[in-house]
N, C-alpha and C positions, 0 to 999 in steps of 0.2 A: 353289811358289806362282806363279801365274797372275796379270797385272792386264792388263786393255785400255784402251784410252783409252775410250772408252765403256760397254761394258760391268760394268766395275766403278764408274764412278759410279751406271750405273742402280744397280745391287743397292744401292746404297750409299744414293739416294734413298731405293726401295722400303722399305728397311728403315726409314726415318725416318721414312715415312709412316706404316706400321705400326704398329698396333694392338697392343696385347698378347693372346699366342693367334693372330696371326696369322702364315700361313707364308709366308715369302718363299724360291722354286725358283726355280732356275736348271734352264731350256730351252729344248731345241733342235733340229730334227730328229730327232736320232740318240732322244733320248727322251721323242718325244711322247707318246705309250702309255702309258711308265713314270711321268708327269706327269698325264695326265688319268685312269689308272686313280687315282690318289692322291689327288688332288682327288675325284672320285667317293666316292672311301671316305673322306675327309673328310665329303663333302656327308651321308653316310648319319648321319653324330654330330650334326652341327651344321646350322644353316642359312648355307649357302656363299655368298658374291660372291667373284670371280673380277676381276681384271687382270690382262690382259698390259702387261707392262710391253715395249718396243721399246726397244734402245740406240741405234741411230740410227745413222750416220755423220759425224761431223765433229757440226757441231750440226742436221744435217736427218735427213731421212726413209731409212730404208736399205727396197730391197724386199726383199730377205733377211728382214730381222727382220719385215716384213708379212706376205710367205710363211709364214714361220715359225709364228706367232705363229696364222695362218689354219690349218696343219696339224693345230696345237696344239688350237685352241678347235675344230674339227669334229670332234675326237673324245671331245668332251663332249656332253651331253643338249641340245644345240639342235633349234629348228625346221629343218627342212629347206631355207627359204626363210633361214636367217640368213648374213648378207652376209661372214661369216670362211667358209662351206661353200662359198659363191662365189667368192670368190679362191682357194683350194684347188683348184677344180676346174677353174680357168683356168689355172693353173699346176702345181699339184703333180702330175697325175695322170699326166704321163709323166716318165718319169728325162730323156727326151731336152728337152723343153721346158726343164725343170729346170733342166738343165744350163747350157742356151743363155741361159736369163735370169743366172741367178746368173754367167756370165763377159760380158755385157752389163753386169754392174753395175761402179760405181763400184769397189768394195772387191775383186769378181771379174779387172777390171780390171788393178787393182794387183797383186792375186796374181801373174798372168800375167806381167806386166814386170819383176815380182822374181824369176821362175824357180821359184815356188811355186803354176802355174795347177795340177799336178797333185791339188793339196789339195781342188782342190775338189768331187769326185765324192767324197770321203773323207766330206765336211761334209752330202754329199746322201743320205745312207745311214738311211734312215727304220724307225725302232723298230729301232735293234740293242743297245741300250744300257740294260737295267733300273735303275740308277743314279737318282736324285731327290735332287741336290743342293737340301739347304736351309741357307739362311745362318744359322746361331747367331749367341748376342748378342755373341758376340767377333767377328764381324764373318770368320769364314772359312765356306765352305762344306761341308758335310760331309753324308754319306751317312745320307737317310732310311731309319730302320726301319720 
């Protein structure tokens, strides 16, 4: 079992806010594909709304989880002009850009100082992951069928 200081409050929100029928994923990079294909085949059953949910840093803004989160929603049925395909393509469209914000950041940062800067081209590894964590009502995450 995994807990972050942030990230597992979000899920833990998310799910409070939550409707019944509705899915709360956990995503990331690694499987944004495996996340908006899901959603998608969701939307085809039902009629879809959509949040990302952002953990944040500390109690502010992380640009990881904006990246993120921007990766995530451009590979859903947006307009072309929609402002998460715009910060995707400000940042996500080279691994080297990538790179250089994500160890500019705060949390990138710290990696670096604790002797774990390596981890982070690990975290930058986009759609290698088919995996679609979703939270059941016991409150762990487990592997969407």
């Amino acid at each position: 079992a995994l807990t972050t200081s942030n990230g597992t409050p979000a899920l833990e929100a998310a799910a409070q806010a939550a409707r019944p029928g509705d899915h709360v994923l956990a995503g990331s990079l690694l499987n944004a594909q495996a996340i908006a294909h899901h959603l998608t085949q969701l939307s085809k059953a039902d009629s879809l709304h959509v949040r990302i949910v952002c953990a944040g840093t500390g109690s502010g803004f992380s640009l990881e989880d904006a990246i993120t989160a921007s990766a995530l929603a451009s590979k859903l049925p947006l307009g072309e002009d929609h402002p998460a395909r715009a910060l995707w393509k400000a940042y996500g469209q080279e691994l080297k850009t990538l790179l250089a914000t994500w160890q500019s950041t705060r949390n990138g940062k710290n990696l670096v100082r604790i002797g774990r800067g390596d981890d982070i081209p690990s975290c930058l590894e986009l759609d290698t992951c088919n995996t679609v964590p979703r939270l059941d009502e016991d409150g762990w995450l487990k592997p969407q069928d």
